[in-house]
N, C-alpha and C positions, 0 to 999 in steps of 0.2 A: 504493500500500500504506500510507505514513505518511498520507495523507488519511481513509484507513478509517479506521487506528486513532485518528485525531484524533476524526470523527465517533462513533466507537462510547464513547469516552470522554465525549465529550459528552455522548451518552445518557442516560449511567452517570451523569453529573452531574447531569442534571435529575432523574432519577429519589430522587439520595439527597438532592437540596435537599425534595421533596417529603415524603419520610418520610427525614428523617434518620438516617444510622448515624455517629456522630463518625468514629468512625476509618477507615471506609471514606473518607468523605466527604476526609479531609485527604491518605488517599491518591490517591486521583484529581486530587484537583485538582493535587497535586505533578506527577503522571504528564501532566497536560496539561501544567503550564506547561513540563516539557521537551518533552514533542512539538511546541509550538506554535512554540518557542522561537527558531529559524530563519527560520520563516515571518511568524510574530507576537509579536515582542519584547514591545509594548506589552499585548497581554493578555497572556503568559506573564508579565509582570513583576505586574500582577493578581491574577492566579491564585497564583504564590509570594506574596506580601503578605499573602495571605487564609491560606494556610497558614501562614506564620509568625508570626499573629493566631493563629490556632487551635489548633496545635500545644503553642505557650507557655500556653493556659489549659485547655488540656486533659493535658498531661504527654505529649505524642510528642516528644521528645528528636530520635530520630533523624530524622522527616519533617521538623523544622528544620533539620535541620542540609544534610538535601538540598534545601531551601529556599533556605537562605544560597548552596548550589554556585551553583544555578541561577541565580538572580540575580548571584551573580559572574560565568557565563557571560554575563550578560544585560550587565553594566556593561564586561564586556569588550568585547564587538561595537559599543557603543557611543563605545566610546573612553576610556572612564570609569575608568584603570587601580587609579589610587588606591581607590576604591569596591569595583572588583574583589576587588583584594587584600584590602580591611577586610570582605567579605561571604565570603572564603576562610578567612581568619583564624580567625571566628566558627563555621564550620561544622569544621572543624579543632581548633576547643578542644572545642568538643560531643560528635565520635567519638573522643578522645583520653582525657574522662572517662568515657566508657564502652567505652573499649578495643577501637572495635570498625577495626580495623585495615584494612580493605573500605571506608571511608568516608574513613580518613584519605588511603589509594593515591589515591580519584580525587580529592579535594581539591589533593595533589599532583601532579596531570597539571593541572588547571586555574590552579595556579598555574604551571607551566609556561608554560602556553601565554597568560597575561598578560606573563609576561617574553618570550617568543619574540616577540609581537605589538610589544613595546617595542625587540626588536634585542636585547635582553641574553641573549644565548644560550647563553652558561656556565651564567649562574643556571637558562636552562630546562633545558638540560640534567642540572644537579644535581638539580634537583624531577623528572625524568620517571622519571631510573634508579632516583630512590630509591621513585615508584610503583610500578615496573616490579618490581624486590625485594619491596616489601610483597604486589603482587598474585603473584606465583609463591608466596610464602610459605604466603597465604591459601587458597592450591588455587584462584586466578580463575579467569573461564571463557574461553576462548579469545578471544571476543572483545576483553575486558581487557585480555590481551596484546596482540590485536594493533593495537589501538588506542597502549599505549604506545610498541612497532614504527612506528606509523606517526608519532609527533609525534617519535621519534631521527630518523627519517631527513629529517623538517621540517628540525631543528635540524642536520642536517649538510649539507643541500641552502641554507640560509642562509648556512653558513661555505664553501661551495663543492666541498665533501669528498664529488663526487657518486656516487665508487663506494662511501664506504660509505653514504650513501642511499639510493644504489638498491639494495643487498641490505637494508637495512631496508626498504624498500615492498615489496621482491617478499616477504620471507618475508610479512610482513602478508598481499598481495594472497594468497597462498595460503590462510589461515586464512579470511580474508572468503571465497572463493569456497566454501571449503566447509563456512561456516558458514549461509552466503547473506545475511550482514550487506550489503544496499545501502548502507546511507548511507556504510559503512565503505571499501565496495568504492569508490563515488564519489570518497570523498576521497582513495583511494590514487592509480586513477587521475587525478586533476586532477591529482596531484604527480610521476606518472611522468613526465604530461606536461612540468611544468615542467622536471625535470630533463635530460628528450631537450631540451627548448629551449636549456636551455643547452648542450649539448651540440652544439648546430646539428645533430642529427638532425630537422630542423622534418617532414616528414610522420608520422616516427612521433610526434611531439610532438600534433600535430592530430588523430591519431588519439583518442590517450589520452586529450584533451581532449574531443573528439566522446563518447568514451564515461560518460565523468565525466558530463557535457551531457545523454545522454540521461536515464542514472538519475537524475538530480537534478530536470530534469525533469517524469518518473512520480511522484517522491518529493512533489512540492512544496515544494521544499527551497530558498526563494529567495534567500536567501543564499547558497548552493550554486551559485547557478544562476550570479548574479552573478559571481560569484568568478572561475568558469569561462568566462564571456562577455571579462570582461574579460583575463582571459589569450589566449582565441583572439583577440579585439581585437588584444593586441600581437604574437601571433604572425603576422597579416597585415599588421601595419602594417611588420614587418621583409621579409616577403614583398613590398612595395610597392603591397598593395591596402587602397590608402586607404579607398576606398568601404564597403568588406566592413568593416574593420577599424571604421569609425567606425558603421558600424551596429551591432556587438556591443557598443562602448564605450556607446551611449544605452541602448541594452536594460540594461547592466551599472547605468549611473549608475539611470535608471527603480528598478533593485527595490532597490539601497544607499538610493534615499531614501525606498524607503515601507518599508521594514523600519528605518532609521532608524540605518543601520552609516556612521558620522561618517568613519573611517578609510578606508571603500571608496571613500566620496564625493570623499573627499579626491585619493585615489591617480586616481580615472576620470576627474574632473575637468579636473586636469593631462592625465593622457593624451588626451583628445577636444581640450584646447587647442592639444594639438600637433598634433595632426590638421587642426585649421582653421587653424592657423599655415602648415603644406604645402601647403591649399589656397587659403592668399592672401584668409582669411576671418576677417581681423586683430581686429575688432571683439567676435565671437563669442568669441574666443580669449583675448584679454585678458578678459571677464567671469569666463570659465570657469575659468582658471588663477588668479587672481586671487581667486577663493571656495575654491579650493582650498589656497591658501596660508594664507590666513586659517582653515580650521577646523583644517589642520595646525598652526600656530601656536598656536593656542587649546588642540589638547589635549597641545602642544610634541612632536608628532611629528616629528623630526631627517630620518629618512629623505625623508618625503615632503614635508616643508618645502624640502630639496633641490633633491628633484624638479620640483618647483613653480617654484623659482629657475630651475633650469636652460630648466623650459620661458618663462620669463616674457624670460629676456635674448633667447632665439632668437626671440623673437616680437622684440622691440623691433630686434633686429637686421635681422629681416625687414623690419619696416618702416622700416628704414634709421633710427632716430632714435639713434643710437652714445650717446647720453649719457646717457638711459635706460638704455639697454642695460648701460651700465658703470658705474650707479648698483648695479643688480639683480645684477652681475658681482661687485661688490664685497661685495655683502650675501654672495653663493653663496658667497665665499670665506671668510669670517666664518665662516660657518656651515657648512661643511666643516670650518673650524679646532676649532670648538667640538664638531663632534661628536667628530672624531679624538682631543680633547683627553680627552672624558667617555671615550673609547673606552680611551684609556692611563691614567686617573683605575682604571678599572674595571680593567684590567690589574694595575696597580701595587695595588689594595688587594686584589687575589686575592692577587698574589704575597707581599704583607704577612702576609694570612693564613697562604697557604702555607707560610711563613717561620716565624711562630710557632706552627703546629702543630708544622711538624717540631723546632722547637727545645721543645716539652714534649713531645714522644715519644722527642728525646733524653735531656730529663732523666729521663722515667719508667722509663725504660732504664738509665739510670744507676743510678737509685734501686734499680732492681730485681736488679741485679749485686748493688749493695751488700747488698740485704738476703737476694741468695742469698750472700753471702760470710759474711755474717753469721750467718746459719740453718745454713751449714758448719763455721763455729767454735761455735756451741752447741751441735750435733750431737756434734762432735768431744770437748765437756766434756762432755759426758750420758754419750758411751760411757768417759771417761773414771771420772767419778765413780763411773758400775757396777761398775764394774773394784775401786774402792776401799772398801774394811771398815772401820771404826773399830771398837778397844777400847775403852768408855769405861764410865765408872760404875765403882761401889766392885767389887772384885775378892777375894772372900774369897780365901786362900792358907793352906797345913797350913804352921805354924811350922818342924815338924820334915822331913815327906818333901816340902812342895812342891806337892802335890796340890793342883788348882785347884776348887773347890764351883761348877759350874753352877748356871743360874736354873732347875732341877728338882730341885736338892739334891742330886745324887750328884756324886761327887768324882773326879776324872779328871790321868792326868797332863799337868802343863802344855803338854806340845808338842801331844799332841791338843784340850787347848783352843784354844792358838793358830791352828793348822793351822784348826780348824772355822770359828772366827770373826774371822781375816782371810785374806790371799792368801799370807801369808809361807810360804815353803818353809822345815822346820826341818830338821839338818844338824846330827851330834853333834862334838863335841872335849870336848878337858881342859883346863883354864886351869892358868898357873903355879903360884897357890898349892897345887891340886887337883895337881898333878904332884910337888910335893914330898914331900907328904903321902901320894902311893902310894907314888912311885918313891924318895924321898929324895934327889929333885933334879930340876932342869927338864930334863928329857932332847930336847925338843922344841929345844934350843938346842944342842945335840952337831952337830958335823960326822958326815956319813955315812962309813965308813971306807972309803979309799983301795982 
């Protein structure tokens, strides 16, 4: 089915190099360089180059920026992490000034899966969930989803967390089946596989794998194809069938080095070394492990740098030369230290972080009491001031009765001015000189009679 759509796009190619439409033209070519892209790195890399030549003097914003992805994919398979991430970056500022939120999600899933590829599995996992948000937000299409389903449950089949893996693969496997996403359904299956392996459930492993195997396959998806060779490789080489297993490993090595994936190379390499190491085929083995240490080196791949060691001392061991052997011993431990070391480096500066996030979400907390304490005391003066009338300003008054002259000119007695224009409650009495003057004495100062 991917071969169709590769060829028909082809077509589609010839045709618009023929009679030109710019923008169809940069479309397709974009649409090839991911179809290819598994199969044929080196012209998928081509084909995006040509697009992001074209797009930039022609104003497609966007076809660049899924240009940049692509080619980030491309520098990933390669090994090429740093490149990757500088061609994520570039496609990432692109959909960010044009807001288009759909572009920035799968940027975010590929950088993901740069960091998962490096072992930094925190980091992918912070870039996938935060895909996985943006595409729900955007209304994705299911596949969207279940593609970011499928790189969580990567990243927890890495930390070994395989039960919640495997309900990340299977909801995914559900959406693939009935979306009839192959490439999608393949790669679920490879990982189910992987996960029953670890599990030492190895036939249903073999299965899962077998099935991965066939659609990849149909697909021509050879990177795929590899991937999944070299995993049934070590699932028989645990089973004890050398034979079988070391024929999957060359099939696997075979398509890592024409698709030109440095990492696969690296990983099959070692694995077929130990294979001939078992079968007492020392010379082939040392080559083999040997070119795999060295491209793991070169693109400082930890893990398989390891792996490489570990299979190099068992060879030297095999052939009985112990000093060798504890030369390459010594190196393994090195390098077990140094990764453990980067491993609690990356610990400690998460938890660094984590530390001073939560210590300014306590202070903006703090902040925030205070200025709702503070918004409670202004509150509390506003309803206060309302409450409060001022008399102010000249005040005409009747010399004789008292009478107070309003700012409309008629003249009222004083307690209904008061009363009107503040809150004071007015309340009569007589004062002493007033008490004389009626009564012909202060009577308000008399005892009440017994």
């Amino acid at each position: 089915m991917a071969n169709e759509e590769i060829v028909e796009l082809e077509k589609e190619l010839e045709e618009l190099r023929a009679k030109p439409s710019d923008s169809e033209l940069v479309s397709v070519l974009n649409k090839l360089a991911f179809a290819v892209m598994h199969s044929d790195p080196r012209i998928a890399e081509a084909y995006a180059m040509e697009v992001l030549d074209l797009a930039e003097n022609l104003g497609f914003p966007v076809e660049q920026a899924k240009s940049y992805t692509t080619l980030g994919i491309i520098n990933l398979e390669a090994g090429k992490f740093t490149e990757a991430i500088s061609c994520c970056m570039k496609s990432m500022e692109i959909f960010e000034k044009l807001g288009d939120m759909s572009g920035t999600a799968s940027v975010h899933a590929t950088i993901a899966n740069v960091y998962w590829a490096q072992g930094m599995i925190d980091k992918a996992l912070e870039h996938i969930h935060e895909s996985l948000r943006q595409k729900q937000e955007c209304g994705a299409s299911k596949d969207d989803i279940a593609s970011c389903h499928i790189n969580i449950g990567a990243c927890y089949s890495s930390l070994n967390r395989l039960d919640k893996a495997l309900l990340s693969f299977e909801f995914a496997r559900k959406i693939c089946e009935e979306c009839g996403n192959l490439r999608q359904l393949a790669y679920v299956s490879h990982n189910l596989g992987s996960i029953y392996g670890k599990k030492e459930e190895l036939e249903t492993a073999r299965e899962w794998f077998q099935k991965a195997l066939d659609i990849r396959e149909e697909m021509g998806d050879k990177k795929g194809i590899a991937s999944t060779l070299c995993n049934l490789g070590s699932l028989h080489e645990t089973l004890g069938n050398n034979e079988l297993a070391l024929d999957f490993f060359v099939r696997s090595l075979e398509l890592y080095e024409e698709v030109g994936n440095k990492r696969g190379t690296a990983n099959t390499c070692a694995c077929i070394g130990g294979i001939y190491t078992a079968m007492g085929r020392f010379d082939e083995a040392e080559k083999l492990i040997k070119r795999g240490l060295e491209i793991a080196r070169k693109l400082k791949l930890k893990d398989w740098e390891i792996l490489c060691l570990e299979k190099v001392t068992d060879l030297y061991e095999a052939k009985g030369d112990m000093h060798i052997a504890l030369k390459y011993s010594r190196e393994l431990k090195t390098c077990l230290e140094e990764y453990m070391n980067e491993k609690s480096m990356e610990k400690i500066a998460k938890l660094q972080v984590q530390f001073e996030t939560e210590k300014k979400e306590k202070e903006a907390e703090i902040y925030r009491l205070k200025n709702i304490e503070l918004s409670s005391m202004n509150d509390q003066l506003r309803d206060a001031l309302t409450h409060v009338k001022k008399l102010q300003g000249m005040l005409p008054i009747c010399a004789n009765c008292k009478k107070v002259r309003d700012d409309d000119g008629y003249w009222q007695q004083i307690e209904s001015y008061i009363s009107k224009h503040s809150d004071a409650k007015i309340t009569h009495g007589i004062c002493p000189e007033c008490m004389i003057k009626l009564f012909g004495k202060d009577i308000s100062r008399e005892k009440p009679p017994s």
